[in-house]
N, C-alpha and C positions, 0 to 999 in steps of 0.2 A: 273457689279456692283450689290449690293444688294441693298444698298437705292436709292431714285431717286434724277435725281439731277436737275428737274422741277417740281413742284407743277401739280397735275394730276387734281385740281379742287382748286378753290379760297381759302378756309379756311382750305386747306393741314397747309401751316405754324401756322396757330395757333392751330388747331386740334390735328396734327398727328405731330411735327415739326423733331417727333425722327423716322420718315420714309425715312428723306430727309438727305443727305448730310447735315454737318455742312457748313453754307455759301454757298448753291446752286445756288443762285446767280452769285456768284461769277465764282464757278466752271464751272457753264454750260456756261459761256461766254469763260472763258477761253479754254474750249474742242471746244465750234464752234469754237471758234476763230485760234487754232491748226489745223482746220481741220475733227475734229471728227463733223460727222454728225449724228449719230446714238449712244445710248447706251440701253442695255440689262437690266431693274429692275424689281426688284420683292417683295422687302418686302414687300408691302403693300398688297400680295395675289392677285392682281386686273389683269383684260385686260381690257391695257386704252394704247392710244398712244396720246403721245403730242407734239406739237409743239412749240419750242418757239424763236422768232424770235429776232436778235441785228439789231437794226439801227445804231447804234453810233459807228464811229470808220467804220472798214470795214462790211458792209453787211454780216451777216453771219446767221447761225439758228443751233439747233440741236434738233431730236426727243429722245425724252426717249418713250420706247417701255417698258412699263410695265406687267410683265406675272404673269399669276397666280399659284398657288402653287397646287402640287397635293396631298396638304393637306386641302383644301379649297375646298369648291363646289365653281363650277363645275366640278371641277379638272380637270382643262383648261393645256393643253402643244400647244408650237407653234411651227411650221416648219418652216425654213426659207429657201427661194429658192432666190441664189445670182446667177445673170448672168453680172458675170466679163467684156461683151465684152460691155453689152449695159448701165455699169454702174449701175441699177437696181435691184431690189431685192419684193422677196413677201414675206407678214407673212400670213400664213393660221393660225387660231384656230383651236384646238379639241380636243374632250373631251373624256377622261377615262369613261367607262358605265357600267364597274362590271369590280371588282378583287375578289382575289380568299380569301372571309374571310368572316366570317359568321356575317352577317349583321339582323339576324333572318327573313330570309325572304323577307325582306323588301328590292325591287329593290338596288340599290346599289347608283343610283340619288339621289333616295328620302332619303335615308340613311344618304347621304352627303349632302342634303339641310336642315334639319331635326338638324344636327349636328351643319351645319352654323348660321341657325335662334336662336337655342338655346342660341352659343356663342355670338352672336351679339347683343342679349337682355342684359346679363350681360354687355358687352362692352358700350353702349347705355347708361344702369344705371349707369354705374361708372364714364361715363363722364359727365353726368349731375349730376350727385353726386359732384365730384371732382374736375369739371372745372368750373362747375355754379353755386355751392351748393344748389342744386336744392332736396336736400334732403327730404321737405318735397311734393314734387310733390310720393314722397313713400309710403306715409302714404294710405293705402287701407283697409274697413272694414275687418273684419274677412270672412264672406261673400265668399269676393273676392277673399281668399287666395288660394283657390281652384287649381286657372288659372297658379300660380307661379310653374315653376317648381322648386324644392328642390334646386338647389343648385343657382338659380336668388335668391332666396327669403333669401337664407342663407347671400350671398352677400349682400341683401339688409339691412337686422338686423347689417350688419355691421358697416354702413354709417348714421343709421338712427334709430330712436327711437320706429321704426316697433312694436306694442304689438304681443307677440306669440301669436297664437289659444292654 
């Protein structure tokens, strides 16, 4: 599956809601409750595995095993080793550390952490812009503008009444 169909941390549903399954709730009772133990997600870019346990009704649980993207730092891929006899299974992580594309120089890690931190500033302001309207937490002297890379700060004039330098 590509959304998940367990909340990977507390304020998934009201943060992220369009990462999750419509009615995840719902669904992930339904899969343990069939039988499914285990599901495969990955929208959210992340490695995170969760647990989530039914009391009600018959005892049951199922993980959502959430994988990261190798579009994302760390550009995480997982192997999975299933031993059928003893019921069992392992997820190892590991990570991509150079492909073949000019990165100028600049290791292929830090290339891809460099690229994450950039997007996640934007991501960060737009949701404290748009979920909180937190718009004027924007407002920085000229000064400061320094620090913004070109296309946060472009964003930011977007949502807020930012003066140009």
């Amino acid at each position: 599956m590509h959304h998940g169909v367990v909340p990977h941390y507390t304020m998934e549903p009201l943060l992220f809601s369009e990462y999750l399954v419509d009615d995840w709730a719902t669904v992930s009772k339904l899969f343990a409750d069939a039988g499914m133990r285990m599901v495969f997600t990955g929208h959210y870019h992340a490695q995170d595995v969760v647990k989530r346990a039914f009391k009600l009704g018959t005892p049951s649980f199922m993980f959502d095993v959430e994988t990261g993207s190798l579009v994302t730092y760390p550009v995480p891929y997982r192997v999975i080793t299933l031993d059928e006899t003893q019921s069992i299974f392992q997820i190892e992580s590991r990570l991509i550390t150079q492909i073949d594309y000019d990165t100028g120089d600049i290791p292929f890690p830090q290339y891809a952490q460099q690229y994450l931190e950039d997007g996640l500033l934007i991501l960060a302001q737009t949701i404290l812009v748009d979920t909180f309207g937190l718009a004027e937490a924007f407002r920085f002297p000229s000064t400061h503008s320094n620090t913004w890379k070109m296309g946060s700060w472009s964003l930011l004039k977007r949502f807020s009444s930012i003066p140009s330098d």
